[in-house]
C-alpha positions as CSV (number, residue, x, y, z in Angstrom):
1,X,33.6,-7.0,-7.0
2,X,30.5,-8.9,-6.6
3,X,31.2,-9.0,-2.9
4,X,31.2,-5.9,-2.6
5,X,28.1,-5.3,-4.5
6,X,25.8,-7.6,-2.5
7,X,27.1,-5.7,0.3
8,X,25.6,-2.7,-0.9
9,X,22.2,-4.1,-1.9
10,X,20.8,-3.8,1.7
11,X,21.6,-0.1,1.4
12,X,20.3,0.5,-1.9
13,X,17.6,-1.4,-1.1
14,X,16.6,0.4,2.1
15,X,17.0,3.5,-0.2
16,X,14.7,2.6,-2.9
17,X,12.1,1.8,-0.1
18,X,12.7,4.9,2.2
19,X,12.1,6.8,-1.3
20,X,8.7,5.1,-2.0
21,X,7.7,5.6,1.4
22,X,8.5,9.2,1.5
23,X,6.3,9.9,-1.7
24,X,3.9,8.0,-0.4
25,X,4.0,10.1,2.7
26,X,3.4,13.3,1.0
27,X,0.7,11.7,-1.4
28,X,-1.2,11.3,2.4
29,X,-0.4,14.5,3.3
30,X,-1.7,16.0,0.4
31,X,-4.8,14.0,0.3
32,X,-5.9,14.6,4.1
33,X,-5.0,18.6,3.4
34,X,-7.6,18.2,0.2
35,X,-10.2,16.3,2.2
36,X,-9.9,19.6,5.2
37,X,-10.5,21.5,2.2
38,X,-13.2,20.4,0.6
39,X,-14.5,19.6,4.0
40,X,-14.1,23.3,4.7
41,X,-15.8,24.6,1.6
42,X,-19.0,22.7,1.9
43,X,-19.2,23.4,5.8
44,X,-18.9,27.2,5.3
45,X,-21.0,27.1,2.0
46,X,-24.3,26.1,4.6
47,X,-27.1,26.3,2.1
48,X,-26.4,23.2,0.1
49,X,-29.0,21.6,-2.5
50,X,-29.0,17.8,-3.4
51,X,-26.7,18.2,-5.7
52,X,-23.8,19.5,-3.5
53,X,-24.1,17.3,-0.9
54,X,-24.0,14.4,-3.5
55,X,-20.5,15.7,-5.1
56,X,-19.6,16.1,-1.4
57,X,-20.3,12.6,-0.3
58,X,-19.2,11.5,-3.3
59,X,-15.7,13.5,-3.2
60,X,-15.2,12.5,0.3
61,X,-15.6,8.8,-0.4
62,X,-13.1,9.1,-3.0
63,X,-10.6,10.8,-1.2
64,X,-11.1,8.2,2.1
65,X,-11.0,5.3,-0.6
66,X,-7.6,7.0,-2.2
67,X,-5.7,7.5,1.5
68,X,-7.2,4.3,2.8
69,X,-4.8,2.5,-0.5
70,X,-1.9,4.8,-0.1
71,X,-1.9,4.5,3.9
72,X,-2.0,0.6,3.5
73,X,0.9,0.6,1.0
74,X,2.6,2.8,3.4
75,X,1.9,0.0,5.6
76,X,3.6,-2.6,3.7
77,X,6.7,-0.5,3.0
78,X,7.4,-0.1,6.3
79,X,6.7,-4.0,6.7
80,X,9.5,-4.3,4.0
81,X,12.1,-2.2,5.8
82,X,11.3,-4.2,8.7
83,X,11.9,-7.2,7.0
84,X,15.4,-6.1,5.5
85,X,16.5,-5.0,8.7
86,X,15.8,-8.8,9.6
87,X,17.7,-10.3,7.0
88,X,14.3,-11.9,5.5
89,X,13.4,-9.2,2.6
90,X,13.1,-10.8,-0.7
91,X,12.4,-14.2,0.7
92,X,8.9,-15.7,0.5
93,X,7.4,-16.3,3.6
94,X,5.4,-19.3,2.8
95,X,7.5,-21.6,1.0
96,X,11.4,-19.8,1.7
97,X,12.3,-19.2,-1.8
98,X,13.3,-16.3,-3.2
99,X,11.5,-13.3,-4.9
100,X,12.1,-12.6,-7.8
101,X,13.7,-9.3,-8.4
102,X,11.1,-8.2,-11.0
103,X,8.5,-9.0,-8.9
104,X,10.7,-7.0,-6.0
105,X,10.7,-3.8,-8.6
106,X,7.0,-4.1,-9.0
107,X,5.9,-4.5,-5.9
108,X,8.6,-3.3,-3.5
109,X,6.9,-4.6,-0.4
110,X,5.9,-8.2,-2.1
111,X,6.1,-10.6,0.6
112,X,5.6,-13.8,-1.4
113,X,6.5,-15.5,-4.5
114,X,3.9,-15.6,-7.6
115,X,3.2,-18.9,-6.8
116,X,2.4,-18.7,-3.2
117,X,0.6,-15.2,-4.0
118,X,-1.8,-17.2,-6.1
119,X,-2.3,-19.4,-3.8
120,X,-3.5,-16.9,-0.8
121,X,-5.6,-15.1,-3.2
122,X,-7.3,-18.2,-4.1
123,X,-7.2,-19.1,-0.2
124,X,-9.1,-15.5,0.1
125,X,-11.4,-15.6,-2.2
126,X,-12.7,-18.8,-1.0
127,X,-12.9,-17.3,2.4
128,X,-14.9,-14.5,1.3
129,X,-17.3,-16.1,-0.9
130,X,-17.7,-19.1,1.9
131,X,-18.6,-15.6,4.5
132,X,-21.1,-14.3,1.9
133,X,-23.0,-17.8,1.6
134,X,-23.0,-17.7,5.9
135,X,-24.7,-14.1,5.6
């Protein structure tokens, strides 16, 4: 019985992910057909004060910010489906171990354990802050 239910996880797996991905997808779709929109509106409205063109600027930067995330989670789902068609999904790719699967139900696409996720970020943010001091 258990077997036959790790036999199944790849495809329940791949299902769960597919399913993410597809919301994800529309959650794009939507937000590029509201940023036409509103790009639309202020381009036909031609007279605009300061005002309009602040909530526009503003509105558009939002919405750029807001498919810029969902695009780059997009990204790392597919990176995930990739990565169970490989055999190496759920496995941390710095140190081997496994994921856990509550960080897997969290963060679908995690590619490292909590451990090793500490550690890049700390990695990271030394990187940045050393490339601030260089500016």
């Amino acid at each position: 019985m258990e077997n036959q239910a790790n036999e199944r996880r790849p495809e329940v797996l791949r299902t769960l992910l597919i399913g993410r991905r597809s919301t994800l997808q529309r959650e794009i779709d939507h937000l590029i057909a509201q940023h036409r929109d509103n790009h639309t509106h202020f381009r036909d409205n031609s007279v605009l004060d300061v005002e309009d063109m602040s909530l526009r600027d503003a509105t558009g930067a939002q919405q750029i910010a807001l498919l810029e995330a969902r695009t780059q989670e997009r990204i790392q789902l597919d990176e995930a489906l990739r990565r169970l068609d490989e055999g190496t999904y759920g496995i941390c790719e710095d140190c081997d171990a496994p994921i856990s699967p509550a960080r897997l139900r969290a963060l679908p696409f995690a590619r490292r354990c909590v451990s090793c996720q500490e550690q890049y970020e700390l990695f990271e943010n030394i990187m940045r802050r050393e490339d601030r001091e260089e500016m």
